[in-house]
Kinemage of the C-alpha trace (Angstrom):
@kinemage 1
@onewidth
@group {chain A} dominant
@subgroup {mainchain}
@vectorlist {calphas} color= white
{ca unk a 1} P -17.440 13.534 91.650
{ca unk a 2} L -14.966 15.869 89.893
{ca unk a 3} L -16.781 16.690 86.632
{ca unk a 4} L -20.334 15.554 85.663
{ca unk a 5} L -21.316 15.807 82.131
{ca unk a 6} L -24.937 15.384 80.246
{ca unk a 7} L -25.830 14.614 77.353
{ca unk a 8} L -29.336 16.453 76.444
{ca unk a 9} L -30.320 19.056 78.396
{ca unk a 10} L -33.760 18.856 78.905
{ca unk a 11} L -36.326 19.105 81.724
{ca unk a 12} L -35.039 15.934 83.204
{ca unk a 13} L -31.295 16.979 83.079
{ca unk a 14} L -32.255 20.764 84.117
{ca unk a 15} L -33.819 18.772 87.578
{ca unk a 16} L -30.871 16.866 87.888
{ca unk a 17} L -28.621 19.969 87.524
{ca unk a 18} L -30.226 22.169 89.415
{ca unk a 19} L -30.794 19.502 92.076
{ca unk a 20} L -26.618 18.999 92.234
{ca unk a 21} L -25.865 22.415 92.237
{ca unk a 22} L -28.719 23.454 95.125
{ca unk a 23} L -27.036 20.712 97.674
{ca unk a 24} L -23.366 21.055 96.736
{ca unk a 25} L -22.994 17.754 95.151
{ca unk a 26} L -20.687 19.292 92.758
{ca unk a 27} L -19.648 23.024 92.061
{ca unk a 28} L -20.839 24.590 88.794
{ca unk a 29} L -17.277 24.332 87.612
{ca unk a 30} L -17.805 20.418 87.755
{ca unk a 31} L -20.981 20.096 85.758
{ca unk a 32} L -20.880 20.288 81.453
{ca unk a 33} L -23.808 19.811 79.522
{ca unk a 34} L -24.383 18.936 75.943
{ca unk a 35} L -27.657 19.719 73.946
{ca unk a 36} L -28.720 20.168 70.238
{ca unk a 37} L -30.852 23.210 71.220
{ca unk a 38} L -29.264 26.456 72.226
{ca unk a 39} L -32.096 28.100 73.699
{ca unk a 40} L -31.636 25.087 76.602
{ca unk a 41} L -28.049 25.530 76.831
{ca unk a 42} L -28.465 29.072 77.085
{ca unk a 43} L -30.940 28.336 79.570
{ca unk a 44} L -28.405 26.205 82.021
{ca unk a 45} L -25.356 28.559 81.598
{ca unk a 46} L -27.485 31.150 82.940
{ca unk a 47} L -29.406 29.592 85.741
{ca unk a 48} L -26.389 27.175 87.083
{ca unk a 49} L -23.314 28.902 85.119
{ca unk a 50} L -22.164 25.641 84.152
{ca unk a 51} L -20.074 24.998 81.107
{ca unk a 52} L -21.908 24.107 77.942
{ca unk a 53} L -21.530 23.157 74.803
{ca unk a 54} L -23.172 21.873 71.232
{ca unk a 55} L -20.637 18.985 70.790
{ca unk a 56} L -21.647 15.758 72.395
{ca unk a 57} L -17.700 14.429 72.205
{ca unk a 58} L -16.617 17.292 73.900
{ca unk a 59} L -19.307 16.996 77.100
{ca unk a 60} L -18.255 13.356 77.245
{ca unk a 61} L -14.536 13.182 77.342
{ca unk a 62} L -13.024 13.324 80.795
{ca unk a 63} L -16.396 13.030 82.763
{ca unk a 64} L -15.992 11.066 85.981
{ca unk a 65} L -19.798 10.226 85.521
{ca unk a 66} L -21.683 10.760 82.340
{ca unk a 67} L -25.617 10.802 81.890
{ca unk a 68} L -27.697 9.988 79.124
{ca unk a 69} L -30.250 12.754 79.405
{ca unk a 70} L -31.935 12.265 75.657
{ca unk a 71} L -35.135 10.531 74.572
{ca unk a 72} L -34.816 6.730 74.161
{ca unk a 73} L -34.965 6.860 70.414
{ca unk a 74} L -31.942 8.776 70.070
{ca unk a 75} L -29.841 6.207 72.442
{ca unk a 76} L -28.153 4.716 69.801
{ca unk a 77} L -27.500 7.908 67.856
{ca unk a 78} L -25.515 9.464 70.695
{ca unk a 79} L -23.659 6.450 71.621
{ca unk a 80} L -22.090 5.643 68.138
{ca unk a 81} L -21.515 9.456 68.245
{ca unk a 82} L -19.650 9.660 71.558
{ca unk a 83} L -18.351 5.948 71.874
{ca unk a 84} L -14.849 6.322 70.919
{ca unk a 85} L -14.057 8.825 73.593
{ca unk a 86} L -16.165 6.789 76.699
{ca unk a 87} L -13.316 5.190 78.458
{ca unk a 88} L -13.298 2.465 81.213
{ca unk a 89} L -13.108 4.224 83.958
{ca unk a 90} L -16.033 6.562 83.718
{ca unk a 91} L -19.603 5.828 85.386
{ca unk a 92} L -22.704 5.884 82.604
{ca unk a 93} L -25.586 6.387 83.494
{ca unk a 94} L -28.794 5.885 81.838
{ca unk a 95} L -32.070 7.482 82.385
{ca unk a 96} L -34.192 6.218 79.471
{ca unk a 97} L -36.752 3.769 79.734
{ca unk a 98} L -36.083 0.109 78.151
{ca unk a 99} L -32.435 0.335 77.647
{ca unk a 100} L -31.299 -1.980 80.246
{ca unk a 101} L -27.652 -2.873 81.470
{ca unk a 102} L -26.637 -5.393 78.653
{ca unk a 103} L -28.164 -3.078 75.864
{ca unk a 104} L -25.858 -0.413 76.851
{ca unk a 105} L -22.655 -2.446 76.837
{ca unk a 106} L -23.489 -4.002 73.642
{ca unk a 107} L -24.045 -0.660 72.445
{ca unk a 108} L -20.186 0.699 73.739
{ca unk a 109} L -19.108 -2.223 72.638
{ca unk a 110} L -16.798 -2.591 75.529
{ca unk a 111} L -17.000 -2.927 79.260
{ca unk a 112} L -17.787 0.093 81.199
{ca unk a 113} L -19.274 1.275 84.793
{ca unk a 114} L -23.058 1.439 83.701
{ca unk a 115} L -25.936 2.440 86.155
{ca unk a 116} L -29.666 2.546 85.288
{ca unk a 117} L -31.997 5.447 86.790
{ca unk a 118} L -35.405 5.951 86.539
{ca unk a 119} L -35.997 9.587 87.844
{ca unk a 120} L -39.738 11.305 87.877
{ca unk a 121} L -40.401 14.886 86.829
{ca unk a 122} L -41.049 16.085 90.971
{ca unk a 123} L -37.861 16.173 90.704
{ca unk a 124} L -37.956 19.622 89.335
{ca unk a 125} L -39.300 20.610 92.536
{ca unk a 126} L -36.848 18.536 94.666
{ca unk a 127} L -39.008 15.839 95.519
{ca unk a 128} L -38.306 13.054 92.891
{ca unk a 129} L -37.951 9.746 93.409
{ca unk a 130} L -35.775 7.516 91.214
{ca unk a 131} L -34.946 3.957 90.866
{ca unk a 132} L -31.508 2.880 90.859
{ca unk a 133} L -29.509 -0.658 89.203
{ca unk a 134} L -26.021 -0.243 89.176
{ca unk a 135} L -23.220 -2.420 86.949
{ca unk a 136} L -21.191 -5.239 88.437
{ca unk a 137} L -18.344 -2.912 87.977
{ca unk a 138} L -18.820 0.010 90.418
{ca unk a 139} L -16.654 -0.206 93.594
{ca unk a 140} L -19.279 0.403 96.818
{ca unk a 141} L -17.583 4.571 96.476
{ca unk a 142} L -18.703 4.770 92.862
{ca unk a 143} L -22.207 3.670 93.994
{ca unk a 144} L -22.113 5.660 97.292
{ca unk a 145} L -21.376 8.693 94.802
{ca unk a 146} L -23.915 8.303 92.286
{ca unk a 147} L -26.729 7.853 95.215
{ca unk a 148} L -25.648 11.201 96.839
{ca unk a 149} L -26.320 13.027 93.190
{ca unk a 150} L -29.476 11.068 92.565
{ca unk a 151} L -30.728 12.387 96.388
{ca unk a 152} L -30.077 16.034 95.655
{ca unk a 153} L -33.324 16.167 93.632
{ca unk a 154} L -35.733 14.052 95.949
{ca unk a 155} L -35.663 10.610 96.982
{ca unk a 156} L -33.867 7.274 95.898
{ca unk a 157} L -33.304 3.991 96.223
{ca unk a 158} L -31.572 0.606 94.655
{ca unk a 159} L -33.777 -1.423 93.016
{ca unk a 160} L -33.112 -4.830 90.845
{ca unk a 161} L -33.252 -4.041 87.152
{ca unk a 162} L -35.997 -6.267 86.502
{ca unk a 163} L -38.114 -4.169 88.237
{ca unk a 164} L -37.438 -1.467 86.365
{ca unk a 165} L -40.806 -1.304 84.123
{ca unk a 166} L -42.474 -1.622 87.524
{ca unk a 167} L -40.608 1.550 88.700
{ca unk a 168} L -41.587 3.468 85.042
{ca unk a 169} L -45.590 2.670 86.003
{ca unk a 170} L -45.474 3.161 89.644
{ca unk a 171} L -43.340 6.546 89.696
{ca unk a 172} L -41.518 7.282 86.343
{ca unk a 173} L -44.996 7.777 84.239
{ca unk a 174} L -46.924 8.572 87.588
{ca unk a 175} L -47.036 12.516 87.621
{ca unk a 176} L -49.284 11.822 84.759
{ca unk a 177} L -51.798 10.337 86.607
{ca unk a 178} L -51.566 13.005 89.464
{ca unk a 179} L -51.940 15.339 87.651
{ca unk a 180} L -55.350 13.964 85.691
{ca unk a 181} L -56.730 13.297 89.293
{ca unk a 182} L -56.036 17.035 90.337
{ca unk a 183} L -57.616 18.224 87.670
{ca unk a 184} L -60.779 15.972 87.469
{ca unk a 185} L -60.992 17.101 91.294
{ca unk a 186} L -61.097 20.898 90.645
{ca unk a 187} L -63.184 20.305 87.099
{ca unk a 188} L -65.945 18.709 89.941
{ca unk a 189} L -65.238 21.781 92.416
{ca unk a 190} L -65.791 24.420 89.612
{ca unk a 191} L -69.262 22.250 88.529
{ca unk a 192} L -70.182 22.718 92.248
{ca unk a 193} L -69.880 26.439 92.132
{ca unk a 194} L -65.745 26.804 93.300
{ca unk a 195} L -63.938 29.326 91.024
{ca unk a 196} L -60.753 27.396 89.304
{ca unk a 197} L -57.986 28.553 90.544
{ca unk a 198} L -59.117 28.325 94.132
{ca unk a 199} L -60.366 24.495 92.864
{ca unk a 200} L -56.884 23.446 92.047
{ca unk a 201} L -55.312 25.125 95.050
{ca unk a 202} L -57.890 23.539 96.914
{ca unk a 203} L -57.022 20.178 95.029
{ca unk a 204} L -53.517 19.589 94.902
{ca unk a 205} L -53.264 20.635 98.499
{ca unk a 206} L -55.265 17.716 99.308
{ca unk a 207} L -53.187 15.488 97.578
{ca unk a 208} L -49.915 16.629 98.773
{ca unk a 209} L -51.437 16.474 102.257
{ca unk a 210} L -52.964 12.763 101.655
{ca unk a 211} L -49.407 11.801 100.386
{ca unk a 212} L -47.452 13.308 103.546
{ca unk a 213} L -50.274 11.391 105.371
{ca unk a 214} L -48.900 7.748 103.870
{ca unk a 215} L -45.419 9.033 104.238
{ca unk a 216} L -45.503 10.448 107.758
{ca unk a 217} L -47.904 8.019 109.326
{ca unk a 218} L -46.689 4.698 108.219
{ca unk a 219} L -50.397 3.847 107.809
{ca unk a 220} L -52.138 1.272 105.100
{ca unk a 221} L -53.149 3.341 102.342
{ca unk a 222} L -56.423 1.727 103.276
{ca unk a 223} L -56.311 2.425 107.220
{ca unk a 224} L -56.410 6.174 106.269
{ca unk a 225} L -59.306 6.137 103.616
{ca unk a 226} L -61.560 4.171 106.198
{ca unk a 227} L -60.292 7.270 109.005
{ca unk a 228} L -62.058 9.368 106.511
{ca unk a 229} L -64.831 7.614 105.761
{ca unk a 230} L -68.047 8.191 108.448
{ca unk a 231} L -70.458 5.512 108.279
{ca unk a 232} L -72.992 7.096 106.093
{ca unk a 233} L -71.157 10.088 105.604
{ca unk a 234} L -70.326 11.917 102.182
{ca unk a 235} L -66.576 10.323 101.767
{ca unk a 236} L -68.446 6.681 101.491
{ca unk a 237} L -70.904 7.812 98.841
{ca unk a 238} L -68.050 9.294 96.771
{ca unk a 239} L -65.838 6.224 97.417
{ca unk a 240} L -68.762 4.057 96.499
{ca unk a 241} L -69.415 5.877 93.176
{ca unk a 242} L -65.360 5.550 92.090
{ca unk a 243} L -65.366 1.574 92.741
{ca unk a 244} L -68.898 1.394 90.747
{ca unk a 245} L -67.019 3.435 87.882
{ca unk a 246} L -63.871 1.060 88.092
{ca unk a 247} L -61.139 3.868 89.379
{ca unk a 248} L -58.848 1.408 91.157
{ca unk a 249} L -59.056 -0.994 88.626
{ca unk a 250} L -58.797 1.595 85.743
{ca unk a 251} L -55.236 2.639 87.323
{ca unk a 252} L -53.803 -1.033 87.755
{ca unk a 253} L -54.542 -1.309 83.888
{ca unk a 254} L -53.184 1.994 82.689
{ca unk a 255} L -50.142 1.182 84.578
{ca unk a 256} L -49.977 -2.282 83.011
{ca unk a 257} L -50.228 -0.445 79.471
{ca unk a 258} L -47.709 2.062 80.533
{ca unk a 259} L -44.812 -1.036 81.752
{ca unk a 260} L -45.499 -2.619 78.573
{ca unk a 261} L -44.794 0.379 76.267
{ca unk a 262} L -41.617 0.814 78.308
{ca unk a 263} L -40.598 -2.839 77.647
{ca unk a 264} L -40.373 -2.242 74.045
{ca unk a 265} L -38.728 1.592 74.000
């Protein structure tokens, strides 16, 4: 794509960005960025050397594809701002929770090349995983295009819009989680003794490494935790103690909490 533009330049868009310009999606040259804050935009024009700018109008007009890159709240804000210069024949995409396809064109008031992404914050590291629902009005290039950007920062893959809250719980709002479990492992190392920042090494490591295990494998989630588990060994006591305490069950709700929050955003 000849010229990407974003509006916001936060941590999402700096993943995005970085992730484009790392693979060679698009040159630096290509890539504009919008923001209110000028400590980000001085941020990106020194990391990427892309163009940027305070003026949302200006980041907009001409961009073969356009991302929404603020926080849902201000959705509605930017697009009265910025609608008179969206044309046609440039791609939108979204990456806000609960604004779905319809919302959008309701909100341009006029029929446009939408898509719908649901990115995670791995992809700072390039290993992100977004959702993707594309408009009825993309050609199969268009779509082709916007799945090589979304795959310089990680992983993704189409998914049916309704499933889009499912997405937000299972990988969108997931980090969260990950992060609670890696430190609730190291808080137990450093009660046994372990000093911290060998606990978290020790921690995350074992969660990257379980995760490559799912990947790589193609093994039931379950398959592997019984491979670990010795009949009357230590894994079973501490798997025993989790299920007594709820842990699966405790996930499956916060999840639930977290798709219905993003239902109403």
């Amino acid at each position: 794509m000849k010229r990407i533009a974003f509006i916001g330049c936060g941590n999402m868009a700096k993943a995005m960005i970085g992730g484009i310009i790392k693979k060679g999606v698009a040159s630096p040259e290509e890539v504009i960025a919008s923001n209110r804050s000028s400590k980000n935009l001085e941020y990106a024009k020194k990391t990427w050397n892309i163009a940027v700018t305070p003026d949302n109008k200006e980041a907009a007009r001409g961009a073969e594809l356009l991302v929404l890159a603020v926080k849902p709240q201000f959705y509605s804000q930017v697009i009265e701002e910025i609608r008179e210069v969206v044309t046609e024949d440039q791609i939108v995409m979204s990456i806000a929770p609960g604004k779905t396809l319809a919302w959008l064109e309701e909100q341009f008031g006029k029929p446009l090349k939408l898509v719908r992404a649901n990115p995670n914050t791995p992809a700072l590291v390039g290993e992100g995983v977004t959702s993707v629902s594309f408009g009825s009005r993309l050609s199969e290039a268009e779509r082709a295009g916007v799945m090589e950007i979304l795959e310089s920062f990680g992983k993704a893959s189409e998914t049916p819009e309704s499933m889009s809250e499912a997405v937000i719980a299972v990988s969108g709002s997931a980090p969260a989680y990950v992060f609670m479990f890696i430190e609730a492992l190291a808080d137990g190392a450093v009660s046994l003794g372990m000093p911290r920042a060998q606990a978290y090494e020790f921690a995350s490591q074992a969660v990257l490494g379980a995760a490559k295990m799912v990947q790589e494998t193609g093994l039931h989630p379950g398959a592997l935790k019984d491979m670990v588990c010795s009949p009357g060994g230590t894994t079973i006591q501490a798997v025993r103690v989790l299920e007594e305490r709820g842990f699966r069950s405790s996930v499956i709700e916060a999840m639930t909490a977290c798709a219905e929050k993003a239902k109403g955003m």
